[in-house]
Predicted model as a PDB file, atoms N, CA, C, CB and O in Angstrom, pLDDT in the B-factor column:
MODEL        1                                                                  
ATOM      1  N   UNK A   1      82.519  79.434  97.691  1.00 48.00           N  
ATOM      2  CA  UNK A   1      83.637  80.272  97.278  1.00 48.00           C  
ATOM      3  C   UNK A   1      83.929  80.008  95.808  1.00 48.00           C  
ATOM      4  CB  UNK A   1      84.894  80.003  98.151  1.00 48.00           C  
ATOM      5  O   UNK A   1      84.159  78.884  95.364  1.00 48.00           O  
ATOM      6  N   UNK A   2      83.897  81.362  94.932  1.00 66.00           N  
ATOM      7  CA  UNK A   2      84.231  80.580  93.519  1.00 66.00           C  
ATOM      8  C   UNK A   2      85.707  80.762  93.325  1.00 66.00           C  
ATOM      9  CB  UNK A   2      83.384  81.214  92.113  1.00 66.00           C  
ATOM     10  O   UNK A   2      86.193  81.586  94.100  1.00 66.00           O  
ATOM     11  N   UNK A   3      86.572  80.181  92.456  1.00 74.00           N  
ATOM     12  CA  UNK A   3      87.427  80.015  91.805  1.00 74.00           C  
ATOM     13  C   UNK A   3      88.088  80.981  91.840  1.00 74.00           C  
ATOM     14  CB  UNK A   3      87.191  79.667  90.871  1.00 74.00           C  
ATOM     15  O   UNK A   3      87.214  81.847  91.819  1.00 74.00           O  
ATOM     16  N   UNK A   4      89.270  81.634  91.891  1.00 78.00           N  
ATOM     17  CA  UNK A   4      90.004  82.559  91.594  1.00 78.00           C  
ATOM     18  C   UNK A   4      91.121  82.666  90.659  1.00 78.00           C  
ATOM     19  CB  UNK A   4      90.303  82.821  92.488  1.00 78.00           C  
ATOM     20  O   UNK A   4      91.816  81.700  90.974  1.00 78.00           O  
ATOM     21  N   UNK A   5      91.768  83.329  89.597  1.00 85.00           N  
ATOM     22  CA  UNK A   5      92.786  83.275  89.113  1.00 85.00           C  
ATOM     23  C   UNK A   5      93.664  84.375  89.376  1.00 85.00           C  
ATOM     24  CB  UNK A   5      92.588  83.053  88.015  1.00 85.00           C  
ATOM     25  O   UNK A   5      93.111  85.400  89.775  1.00 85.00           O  
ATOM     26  N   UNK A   6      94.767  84.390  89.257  1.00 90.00           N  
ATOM     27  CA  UNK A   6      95.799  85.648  90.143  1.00 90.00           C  
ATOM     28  C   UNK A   6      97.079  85.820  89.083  1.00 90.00           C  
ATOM     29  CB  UNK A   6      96.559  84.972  92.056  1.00 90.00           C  
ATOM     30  O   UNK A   6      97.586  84.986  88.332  1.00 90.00           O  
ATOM     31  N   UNK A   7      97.389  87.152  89.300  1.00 94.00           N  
ATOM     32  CA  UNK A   7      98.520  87.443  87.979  1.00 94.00           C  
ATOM     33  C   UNK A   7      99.556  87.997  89.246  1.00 94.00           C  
ATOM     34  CB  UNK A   7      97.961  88.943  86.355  1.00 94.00           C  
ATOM     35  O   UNK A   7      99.290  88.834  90.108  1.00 94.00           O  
ATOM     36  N   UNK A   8     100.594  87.367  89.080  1.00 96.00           N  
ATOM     37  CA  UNK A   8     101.683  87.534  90.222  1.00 96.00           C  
ATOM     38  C   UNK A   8     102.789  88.445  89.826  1.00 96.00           C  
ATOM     39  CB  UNK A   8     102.349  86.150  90.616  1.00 96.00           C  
ATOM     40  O   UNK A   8     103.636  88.049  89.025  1.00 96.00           O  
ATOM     41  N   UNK A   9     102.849  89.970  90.476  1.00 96.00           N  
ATOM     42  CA  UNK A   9     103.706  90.459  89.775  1.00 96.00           C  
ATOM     43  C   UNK A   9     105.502  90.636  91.389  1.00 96.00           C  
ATOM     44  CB  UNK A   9     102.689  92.180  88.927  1.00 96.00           C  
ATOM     45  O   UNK A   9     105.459  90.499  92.611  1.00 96.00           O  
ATOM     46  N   UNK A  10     106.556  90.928  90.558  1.00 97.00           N  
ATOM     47  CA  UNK A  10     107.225  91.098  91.444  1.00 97.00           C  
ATOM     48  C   UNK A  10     107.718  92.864  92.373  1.00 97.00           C  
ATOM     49  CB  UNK A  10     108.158  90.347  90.804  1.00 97.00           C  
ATOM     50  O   UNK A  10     108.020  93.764  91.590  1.00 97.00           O  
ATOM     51  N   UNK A  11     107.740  93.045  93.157  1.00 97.00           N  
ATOM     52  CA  UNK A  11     107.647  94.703  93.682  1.00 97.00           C  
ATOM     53  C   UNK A  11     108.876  94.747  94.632  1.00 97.00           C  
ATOM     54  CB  UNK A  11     106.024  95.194  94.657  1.00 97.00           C  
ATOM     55  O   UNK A  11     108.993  93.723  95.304  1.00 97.00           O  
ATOM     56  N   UNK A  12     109.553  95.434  94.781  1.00 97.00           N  
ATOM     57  CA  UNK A  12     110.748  96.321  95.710  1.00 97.00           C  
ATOM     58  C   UNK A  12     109.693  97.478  96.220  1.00 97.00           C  
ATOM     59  CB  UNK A  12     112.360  97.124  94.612  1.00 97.00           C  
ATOM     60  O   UNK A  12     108.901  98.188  95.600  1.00 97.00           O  
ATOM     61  N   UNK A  13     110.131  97.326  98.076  1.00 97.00           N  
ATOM     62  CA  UNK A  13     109.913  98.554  98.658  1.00 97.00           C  
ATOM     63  C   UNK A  13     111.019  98.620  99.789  1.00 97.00           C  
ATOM     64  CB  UNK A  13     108.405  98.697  99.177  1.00 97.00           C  
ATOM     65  O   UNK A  13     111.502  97.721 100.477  1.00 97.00           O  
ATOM     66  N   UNK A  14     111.267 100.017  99.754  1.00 97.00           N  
ATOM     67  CA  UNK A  14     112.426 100.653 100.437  1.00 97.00           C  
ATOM     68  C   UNK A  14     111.751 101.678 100.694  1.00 97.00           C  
ATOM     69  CB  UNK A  14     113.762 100.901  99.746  1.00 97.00           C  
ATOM     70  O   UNK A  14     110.997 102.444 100.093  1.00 97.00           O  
ATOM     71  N   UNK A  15     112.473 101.452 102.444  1.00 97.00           N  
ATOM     72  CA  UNK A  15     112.472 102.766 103.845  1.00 97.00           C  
ATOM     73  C   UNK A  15     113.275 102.827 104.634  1.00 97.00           C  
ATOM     74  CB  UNK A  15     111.482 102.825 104.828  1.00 97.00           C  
ATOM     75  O   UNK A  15     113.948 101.869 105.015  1.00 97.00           O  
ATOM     76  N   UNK A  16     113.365 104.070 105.066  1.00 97.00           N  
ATOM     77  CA  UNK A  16     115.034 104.457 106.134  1.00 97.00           C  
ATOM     78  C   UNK A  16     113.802 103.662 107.350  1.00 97.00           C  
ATOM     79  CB  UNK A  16     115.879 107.057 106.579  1.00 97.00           C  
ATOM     80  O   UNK A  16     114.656 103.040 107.983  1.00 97.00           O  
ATOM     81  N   UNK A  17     112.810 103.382 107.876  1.00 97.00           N  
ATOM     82  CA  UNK A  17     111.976 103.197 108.997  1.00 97.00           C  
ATOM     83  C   UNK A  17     111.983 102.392 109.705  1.00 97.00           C  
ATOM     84  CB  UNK A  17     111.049 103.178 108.858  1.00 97.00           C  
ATOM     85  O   UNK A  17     112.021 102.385 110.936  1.00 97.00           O  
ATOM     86  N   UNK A  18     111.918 101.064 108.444  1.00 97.00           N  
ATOM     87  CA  UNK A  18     111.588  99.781 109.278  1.00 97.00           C  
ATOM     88  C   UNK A  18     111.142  99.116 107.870  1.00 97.00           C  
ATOM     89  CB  UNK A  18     110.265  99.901 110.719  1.00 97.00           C  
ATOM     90  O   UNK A  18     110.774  99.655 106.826  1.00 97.00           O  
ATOM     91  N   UNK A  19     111.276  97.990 108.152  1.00 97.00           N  
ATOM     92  CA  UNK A  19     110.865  96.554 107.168  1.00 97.00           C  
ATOM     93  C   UNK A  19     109.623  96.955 107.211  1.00 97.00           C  
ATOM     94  CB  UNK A  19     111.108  94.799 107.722  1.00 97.00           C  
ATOM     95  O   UNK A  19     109.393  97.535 106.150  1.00 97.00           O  
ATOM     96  N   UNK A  20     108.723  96.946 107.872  1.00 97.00           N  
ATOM     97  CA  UNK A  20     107.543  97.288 107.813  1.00 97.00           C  
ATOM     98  C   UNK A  20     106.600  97.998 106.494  1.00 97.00           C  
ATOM     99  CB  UNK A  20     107.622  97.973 108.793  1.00 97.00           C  
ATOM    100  O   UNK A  20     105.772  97.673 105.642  1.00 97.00           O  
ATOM    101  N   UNK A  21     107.599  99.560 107.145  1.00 98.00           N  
ATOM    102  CA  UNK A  21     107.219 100.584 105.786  1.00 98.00           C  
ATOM    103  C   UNK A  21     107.617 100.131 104.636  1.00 98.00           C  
ATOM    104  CB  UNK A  21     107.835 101.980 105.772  1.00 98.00           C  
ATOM    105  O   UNK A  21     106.769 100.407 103.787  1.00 98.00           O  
ATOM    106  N   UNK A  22     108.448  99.601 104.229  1.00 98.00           N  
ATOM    107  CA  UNK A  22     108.877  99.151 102.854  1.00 98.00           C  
ATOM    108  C   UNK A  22     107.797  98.306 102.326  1.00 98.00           C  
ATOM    109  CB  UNK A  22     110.243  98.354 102.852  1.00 98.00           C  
ATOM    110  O   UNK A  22     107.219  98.622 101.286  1.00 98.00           O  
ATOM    111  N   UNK A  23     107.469  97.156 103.047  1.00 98.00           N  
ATOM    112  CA  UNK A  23     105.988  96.458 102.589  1.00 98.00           C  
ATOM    113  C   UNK A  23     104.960  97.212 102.446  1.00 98.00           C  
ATOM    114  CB  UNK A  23     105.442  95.505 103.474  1.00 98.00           C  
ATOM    115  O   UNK A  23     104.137  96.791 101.632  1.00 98.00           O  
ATOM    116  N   UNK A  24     104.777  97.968 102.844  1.00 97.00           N  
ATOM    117  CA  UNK A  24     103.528  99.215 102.552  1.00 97.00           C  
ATOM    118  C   UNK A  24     103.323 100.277 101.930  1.00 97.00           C  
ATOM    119  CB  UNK A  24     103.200  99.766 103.346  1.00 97.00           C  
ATOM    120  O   UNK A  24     102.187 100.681 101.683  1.00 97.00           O  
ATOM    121  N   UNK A  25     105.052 101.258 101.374  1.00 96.00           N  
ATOM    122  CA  UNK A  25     105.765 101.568 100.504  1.00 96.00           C  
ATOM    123  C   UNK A  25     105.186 100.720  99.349  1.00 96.00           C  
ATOM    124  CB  UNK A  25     107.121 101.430 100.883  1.00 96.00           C  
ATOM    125  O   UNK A  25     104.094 100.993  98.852  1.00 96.00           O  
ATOM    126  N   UNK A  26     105.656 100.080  99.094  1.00 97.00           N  
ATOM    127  CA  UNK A  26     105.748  98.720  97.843  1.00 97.00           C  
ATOM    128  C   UNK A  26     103.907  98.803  97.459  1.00 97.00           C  
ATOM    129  CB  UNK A  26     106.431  96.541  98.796  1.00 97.00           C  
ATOM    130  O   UNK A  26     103.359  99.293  96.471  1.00 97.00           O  
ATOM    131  N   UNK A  27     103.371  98.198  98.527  1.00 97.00           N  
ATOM    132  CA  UNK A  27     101.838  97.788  98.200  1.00 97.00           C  
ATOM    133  C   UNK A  27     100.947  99.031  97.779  1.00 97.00           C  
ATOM    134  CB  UNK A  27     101.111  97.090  99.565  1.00 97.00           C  
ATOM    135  O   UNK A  27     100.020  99.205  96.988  1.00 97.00           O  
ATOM    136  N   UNK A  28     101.531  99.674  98.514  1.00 97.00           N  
ATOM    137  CA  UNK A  28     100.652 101.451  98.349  1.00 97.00           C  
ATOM    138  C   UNK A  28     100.647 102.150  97.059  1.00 97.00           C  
ATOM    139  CB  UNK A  28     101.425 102.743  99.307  1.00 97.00           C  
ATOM    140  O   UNK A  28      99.727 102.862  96.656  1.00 97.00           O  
ATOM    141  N   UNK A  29     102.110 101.811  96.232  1.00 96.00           N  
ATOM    142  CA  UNK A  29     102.789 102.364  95.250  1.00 96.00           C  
ATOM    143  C   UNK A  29     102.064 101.605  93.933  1.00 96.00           C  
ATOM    144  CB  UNK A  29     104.425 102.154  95.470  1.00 96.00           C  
ATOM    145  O   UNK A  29     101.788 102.125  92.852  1.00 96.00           O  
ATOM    146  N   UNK A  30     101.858 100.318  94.324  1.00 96.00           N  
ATOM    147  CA  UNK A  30     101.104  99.494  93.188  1.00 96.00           C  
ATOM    148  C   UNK A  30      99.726  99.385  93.044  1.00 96.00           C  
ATOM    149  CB  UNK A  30     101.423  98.237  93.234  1.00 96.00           C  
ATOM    150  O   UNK A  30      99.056  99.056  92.066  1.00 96.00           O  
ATOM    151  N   UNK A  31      99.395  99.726  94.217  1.00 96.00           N  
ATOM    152  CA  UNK A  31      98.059  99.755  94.213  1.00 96.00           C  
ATOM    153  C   UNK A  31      97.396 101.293  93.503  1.00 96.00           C  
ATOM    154  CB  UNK A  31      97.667  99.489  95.780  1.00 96.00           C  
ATOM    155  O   UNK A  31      96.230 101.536  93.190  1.00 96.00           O  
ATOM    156  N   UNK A  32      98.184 101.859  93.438  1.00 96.00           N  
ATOM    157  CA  UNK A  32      97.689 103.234  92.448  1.00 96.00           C  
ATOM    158  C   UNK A  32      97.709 102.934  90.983  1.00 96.00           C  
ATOM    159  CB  UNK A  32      98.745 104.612  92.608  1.00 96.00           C  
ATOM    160  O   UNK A  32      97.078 103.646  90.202  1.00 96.00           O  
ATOM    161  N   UNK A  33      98.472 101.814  90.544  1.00 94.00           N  
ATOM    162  CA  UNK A  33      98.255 101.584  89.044  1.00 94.00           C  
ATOM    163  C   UNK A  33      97.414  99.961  89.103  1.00 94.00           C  
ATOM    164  CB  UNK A  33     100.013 101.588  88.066  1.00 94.00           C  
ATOM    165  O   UNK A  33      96.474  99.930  88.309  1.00 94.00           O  
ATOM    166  N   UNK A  34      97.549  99.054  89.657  1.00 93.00           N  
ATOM    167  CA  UNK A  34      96.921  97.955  89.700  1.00 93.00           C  
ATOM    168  C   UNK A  34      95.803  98.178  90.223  1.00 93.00           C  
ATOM    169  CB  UNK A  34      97.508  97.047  90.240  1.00 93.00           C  
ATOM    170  O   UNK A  34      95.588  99.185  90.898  1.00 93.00           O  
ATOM    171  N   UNK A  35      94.976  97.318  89.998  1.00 92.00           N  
ATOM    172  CA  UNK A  35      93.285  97.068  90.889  1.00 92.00           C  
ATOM    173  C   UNK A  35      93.293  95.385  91.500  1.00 92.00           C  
ATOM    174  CB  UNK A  35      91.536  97.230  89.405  1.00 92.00           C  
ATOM    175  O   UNK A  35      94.150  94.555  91.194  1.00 92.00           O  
ATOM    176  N   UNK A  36      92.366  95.192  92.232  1.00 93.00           N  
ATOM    177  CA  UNK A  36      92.037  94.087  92.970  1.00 93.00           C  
ATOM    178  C   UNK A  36      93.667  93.161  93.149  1.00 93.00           C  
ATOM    179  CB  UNK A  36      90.686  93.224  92.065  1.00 93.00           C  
ATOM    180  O   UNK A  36      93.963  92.005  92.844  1.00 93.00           O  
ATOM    181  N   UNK A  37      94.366  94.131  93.692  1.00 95.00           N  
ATOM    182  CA  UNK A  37      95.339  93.586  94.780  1.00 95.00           C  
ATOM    183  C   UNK A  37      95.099  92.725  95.765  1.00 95.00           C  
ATOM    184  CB  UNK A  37      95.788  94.451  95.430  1.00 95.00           C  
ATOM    185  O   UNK A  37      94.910  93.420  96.763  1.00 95.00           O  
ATOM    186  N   UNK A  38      95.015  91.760  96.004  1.00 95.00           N  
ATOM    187  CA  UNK A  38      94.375  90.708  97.241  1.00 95.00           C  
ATOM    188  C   UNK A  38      95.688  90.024  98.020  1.00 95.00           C  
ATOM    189  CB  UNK A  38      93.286  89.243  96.462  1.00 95.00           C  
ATOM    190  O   UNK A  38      95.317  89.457  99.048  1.00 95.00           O  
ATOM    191  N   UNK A  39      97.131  89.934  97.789  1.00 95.00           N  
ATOM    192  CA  UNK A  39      98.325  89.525  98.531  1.00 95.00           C  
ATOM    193  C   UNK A  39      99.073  89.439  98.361  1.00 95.00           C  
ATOM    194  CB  UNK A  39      98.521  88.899  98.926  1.00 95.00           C  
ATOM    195  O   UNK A  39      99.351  89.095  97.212  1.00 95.00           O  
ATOM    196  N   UNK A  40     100.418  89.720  99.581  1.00 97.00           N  
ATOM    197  CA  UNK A  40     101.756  89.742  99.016  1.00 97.00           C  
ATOM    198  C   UNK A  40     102.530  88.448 100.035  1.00 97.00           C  
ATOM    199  CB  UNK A  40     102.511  91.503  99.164  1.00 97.00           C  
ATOM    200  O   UNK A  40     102.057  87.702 100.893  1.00 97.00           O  
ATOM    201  N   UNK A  41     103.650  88.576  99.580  1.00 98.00           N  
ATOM    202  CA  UNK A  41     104.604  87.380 100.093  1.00 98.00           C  
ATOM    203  C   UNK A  41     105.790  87.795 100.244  1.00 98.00           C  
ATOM    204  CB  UNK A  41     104.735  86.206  99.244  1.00 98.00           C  
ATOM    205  O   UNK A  41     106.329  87.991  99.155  1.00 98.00           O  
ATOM    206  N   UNK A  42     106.511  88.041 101.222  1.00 98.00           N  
ATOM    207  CA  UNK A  42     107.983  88.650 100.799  1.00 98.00           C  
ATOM    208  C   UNK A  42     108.817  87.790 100.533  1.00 98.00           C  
ATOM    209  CB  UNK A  42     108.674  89.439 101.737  1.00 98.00           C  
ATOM    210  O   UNK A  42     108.411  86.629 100.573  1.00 98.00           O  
ATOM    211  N   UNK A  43     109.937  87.975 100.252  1.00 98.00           N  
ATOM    212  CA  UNK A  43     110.289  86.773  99.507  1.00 98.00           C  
ATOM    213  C   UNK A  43     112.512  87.015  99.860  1.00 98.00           C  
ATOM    214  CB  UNK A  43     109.428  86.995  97.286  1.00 98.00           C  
ATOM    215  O   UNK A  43     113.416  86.189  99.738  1.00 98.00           O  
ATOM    216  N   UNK A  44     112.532  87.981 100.140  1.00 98.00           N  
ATOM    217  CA  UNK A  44     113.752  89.078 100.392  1.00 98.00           C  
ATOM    218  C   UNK A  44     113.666  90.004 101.141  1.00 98.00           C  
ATOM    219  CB  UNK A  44     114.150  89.746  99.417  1.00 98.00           C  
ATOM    220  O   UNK A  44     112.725  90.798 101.119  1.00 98.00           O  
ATOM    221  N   UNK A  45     115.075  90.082 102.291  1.00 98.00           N  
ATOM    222  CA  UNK A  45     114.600  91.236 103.211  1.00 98.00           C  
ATOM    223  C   UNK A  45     116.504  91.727 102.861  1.00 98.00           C  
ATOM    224  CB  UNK A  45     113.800  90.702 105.338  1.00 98.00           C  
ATOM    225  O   UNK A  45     117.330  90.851 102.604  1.00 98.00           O  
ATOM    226  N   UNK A  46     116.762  92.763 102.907  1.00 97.00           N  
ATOM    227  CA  UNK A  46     117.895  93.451 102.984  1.00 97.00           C  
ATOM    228  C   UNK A  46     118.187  94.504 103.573  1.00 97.00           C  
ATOM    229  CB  UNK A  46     118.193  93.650 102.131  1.00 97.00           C  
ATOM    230  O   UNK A  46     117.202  95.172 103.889  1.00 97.00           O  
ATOM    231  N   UNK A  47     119.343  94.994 103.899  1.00 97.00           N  
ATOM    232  CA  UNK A  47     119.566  96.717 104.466  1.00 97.00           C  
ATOM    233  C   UNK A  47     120.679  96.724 104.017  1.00 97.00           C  
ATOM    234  CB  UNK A  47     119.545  97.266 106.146  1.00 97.00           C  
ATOM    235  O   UNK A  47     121.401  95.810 103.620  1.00 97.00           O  
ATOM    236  N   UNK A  48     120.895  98.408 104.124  1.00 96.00           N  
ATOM    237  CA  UNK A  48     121.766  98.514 103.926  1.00 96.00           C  
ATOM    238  C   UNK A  48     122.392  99.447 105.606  1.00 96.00           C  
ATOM    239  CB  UNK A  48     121.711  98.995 102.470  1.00 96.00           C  
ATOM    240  O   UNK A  48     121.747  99.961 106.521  1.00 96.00           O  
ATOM    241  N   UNK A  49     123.759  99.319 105.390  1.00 97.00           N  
ATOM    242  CA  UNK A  49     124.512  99.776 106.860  1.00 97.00           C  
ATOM    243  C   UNK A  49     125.128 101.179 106.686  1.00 97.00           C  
ATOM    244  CB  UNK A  49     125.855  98.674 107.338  1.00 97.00           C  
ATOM    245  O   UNK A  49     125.961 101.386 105.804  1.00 97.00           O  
ATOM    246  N   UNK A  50     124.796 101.947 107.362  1.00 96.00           N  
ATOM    247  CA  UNK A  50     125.783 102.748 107.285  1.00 96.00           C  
ATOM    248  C   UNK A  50     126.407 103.341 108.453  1.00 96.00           C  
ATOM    249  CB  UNK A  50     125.434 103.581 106.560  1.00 96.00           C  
ATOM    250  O   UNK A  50     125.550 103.459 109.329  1.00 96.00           O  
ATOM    251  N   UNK A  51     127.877 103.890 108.948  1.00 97.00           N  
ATOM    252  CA  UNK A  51     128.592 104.304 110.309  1.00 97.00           C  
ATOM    253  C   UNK A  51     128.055 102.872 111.209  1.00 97.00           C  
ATOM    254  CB  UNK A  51     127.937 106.114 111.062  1.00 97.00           C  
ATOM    255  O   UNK A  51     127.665 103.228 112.322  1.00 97.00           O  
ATOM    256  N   UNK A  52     127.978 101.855 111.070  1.00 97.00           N  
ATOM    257  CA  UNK A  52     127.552 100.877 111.758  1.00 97.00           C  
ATOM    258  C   UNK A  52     126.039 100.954 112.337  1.00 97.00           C  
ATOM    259  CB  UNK A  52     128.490 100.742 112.717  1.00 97.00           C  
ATOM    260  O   UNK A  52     125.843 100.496 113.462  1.00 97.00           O  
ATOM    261  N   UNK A  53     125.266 101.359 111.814  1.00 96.00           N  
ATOM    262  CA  UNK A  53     123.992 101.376 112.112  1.00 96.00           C  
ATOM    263  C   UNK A  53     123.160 101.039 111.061  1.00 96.00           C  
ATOM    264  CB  UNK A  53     123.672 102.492 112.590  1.00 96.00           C  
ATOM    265  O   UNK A  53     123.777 101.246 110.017  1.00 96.00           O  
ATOM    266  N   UNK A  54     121.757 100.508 110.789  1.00 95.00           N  
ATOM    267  CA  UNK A  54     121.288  99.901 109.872  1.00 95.00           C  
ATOM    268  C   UNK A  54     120.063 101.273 108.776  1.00 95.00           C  
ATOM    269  CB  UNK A  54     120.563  98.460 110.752  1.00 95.00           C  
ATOM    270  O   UNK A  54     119.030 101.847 109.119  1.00 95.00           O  
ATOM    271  N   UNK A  55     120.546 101.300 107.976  1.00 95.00           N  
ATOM    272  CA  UNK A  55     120.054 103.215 107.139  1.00 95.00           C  
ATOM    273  C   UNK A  55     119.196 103.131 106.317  1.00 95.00           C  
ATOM    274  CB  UNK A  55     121.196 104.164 106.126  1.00 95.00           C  
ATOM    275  O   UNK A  55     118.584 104.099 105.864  1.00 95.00           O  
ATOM    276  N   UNK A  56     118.988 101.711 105.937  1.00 96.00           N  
ATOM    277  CA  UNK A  56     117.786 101.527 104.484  1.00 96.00           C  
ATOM    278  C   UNK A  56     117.637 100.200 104.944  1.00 96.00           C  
ATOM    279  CB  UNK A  56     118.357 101.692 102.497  1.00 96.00           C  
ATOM    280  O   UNK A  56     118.496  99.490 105.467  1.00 96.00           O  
ATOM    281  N   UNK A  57     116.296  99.908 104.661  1.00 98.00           N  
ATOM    282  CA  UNK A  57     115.667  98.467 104.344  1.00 98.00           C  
ATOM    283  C   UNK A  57     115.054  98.235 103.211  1.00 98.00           C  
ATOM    284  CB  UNK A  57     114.732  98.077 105.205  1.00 98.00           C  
ATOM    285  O   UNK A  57     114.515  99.226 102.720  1.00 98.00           O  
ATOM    286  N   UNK A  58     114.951  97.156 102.578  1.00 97.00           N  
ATOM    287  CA  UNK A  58     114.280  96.955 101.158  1.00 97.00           C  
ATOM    288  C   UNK A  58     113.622  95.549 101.327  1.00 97.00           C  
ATOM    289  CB  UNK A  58     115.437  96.992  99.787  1.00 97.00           C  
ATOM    290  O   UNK A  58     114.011  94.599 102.005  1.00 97.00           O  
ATOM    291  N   UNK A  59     112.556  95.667 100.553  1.00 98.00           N  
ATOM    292  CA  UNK A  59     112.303  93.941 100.452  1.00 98.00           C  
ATOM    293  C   UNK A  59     111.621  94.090  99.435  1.00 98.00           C  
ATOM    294  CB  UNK A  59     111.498  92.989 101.652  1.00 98.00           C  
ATOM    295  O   UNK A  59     111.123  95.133  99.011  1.00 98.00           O  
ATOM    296  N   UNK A  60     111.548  92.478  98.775  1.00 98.00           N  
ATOM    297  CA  UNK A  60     111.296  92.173  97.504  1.00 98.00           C  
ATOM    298  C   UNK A  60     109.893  91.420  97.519  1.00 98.00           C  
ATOM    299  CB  UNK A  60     112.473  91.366  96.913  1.00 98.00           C  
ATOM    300  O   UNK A  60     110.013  90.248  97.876  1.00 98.00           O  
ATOM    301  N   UNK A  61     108.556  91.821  97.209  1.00 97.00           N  
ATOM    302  CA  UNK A  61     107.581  90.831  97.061  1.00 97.00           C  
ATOM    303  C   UNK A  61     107.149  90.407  96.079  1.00 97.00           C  
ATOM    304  CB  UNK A  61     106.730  91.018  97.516  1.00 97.00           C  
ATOM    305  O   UNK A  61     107.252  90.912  94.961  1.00 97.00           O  
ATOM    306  N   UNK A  62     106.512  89.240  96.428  1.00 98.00           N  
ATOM    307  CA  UNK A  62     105.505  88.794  95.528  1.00 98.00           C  
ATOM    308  C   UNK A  62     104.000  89.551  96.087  1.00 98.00           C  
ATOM    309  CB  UNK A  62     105.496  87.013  95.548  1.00 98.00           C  
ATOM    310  O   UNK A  62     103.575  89.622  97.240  1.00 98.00           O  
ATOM    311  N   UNK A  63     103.313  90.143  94.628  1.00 97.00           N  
ATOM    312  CA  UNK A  63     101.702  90.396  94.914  1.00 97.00           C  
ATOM    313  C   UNK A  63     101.046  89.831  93.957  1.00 97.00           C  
ATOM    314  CB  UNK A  63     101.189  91.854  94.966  1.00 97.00           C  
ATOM    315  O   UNK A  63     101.234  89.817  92.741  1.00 97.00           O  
ATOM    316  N   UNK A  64     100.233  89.351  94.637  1.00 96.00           N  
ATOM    317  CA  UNK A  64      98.842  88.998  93.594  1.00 96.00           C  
ATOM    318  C   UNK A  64      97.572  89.276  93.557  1.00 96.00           C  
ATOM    319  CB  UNK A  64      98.561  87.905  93.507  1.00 96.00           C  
ATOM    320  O   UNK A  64      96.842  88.964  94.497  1.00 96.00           O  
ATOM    321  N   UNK A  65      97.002  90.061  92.194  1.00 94.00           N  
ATOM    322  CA  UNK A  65      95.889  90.111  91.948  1.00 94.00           C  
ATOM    323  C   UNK A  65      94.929  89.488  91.467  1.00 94.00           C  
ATOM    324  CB  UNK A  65      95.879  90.651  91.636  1.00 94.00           C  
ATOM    325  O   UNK A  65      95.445  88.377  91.345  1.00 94.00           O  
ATOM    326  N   UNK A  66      93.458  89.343  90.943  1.00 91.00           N  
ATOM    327  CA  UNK A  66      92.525  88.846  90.537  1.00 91.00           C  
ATOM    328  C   UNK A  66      92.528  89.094  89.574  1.00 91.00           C  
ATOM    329  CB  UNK A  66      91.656  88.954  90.960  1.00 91.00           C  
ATOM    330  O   UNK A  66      93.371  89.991  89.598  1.00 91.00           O  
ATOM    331  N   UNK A  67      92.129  88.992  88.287  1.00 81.00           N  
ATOM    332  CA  UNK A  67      92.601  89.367  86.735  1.00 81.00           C  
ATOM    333  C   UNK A  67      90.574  89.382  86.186  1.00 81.00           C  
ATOM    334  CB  UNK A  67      94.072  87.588  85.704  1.00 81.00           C  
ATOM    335  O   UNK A  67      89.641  88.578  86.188  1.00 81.00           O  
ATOM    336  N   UNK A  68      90.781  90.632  85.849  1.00 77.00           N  
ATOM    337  CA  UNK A  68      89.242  91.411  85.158  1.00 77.00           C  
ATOM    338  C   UNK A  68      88.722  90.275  83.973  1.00 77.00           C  
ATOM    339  CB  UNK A  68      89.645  93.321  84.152  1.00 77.00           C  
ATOM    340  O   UNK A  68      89.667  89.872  83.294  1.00 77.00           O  
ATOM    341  N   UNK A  69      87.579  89.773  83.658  1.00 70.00           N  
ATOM    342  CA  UNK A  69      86.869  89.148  82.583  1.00 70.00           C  
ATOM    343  C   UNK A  69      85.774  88.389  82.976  1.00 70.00           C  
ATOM    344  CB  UNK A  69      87.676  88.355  81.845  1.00 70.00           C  
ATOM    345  O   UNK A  69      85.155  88.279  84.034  1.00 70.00           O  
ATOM    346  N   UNK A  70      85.677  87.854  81.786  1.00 53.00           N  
ATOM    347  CA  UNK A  70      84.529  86.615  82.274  1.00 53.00           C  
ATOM    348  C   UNK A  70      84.485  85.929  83.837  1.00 53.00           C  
ATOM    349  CB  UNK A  70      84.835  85.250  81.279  1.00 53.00           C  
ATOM    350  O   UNK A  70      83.709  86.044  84.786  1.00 53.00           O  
ATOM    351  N   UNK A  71      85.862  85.077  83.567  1.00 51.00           N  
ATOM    352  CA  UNK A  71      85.878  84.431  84.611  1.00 51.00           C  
ATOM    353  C   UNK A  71      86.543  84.273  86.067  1.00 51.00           C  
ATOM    354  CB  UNK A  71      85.980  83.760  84.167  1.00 51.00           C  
ATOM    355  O   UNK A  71      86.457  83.440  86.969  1.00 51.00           O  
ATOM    356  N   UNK A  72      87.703  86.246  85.735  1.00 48.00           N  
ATOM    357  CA  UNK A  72      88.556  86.815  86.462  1.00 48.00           C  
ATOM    358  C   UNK A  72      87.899  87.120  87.832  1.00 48.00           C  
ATOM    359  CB  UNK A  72      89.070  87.934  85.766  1.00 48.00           C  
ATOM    360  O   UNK A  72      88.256  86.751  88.951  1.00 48.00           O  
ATOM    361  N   UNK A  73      86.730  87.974  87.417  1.00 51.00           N  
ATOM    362  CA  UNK A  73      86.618  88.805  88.599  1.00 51.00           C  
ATOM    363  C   UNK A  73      85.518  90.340  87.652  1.00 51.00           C  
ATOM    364  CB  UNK A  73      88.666  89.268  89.349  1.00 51.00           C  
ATOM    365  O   UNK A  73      85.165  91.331  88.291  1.00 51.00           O  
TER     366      UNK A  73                                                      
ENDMDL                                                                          
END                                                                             
């Protein structure tokens, strides 16, 4: 296995759905401008309430990629 180096950026994803979609929201959304995405970490989970029922979820990750060069990738 060789060596890896990783550039850690931070991402918000929000969905009326589920915690779920928001992580995939988030990863889906970055992955159209980033390349070699390899993992995330959540790090924050929130909602918001509304009429007493739960109406938005958000969470905050960490992702990390592999970084392009010599010795990146």
């Amino acid at each position: 296995m060789s060596d890896h180096v990783y550039k850690v950026i931070e991402l918000v994803g929000s969905s009326t759905a589920s915690i779920e979609d928001a992580i995939q929201t988030a990863v889906e959304r970055a992955s159209q401008t980033l390349r070699n995405l390899r993992w995330f970490e959540v790090i924050e989970t929130r909602g918001h309430i509304e009429g007493g029922k739960v109406h938005h979820y958000q969470v905050t990750l960490k992702a990390g990629f592999t970084m392009e060069g010599a010795d990146g990738g």
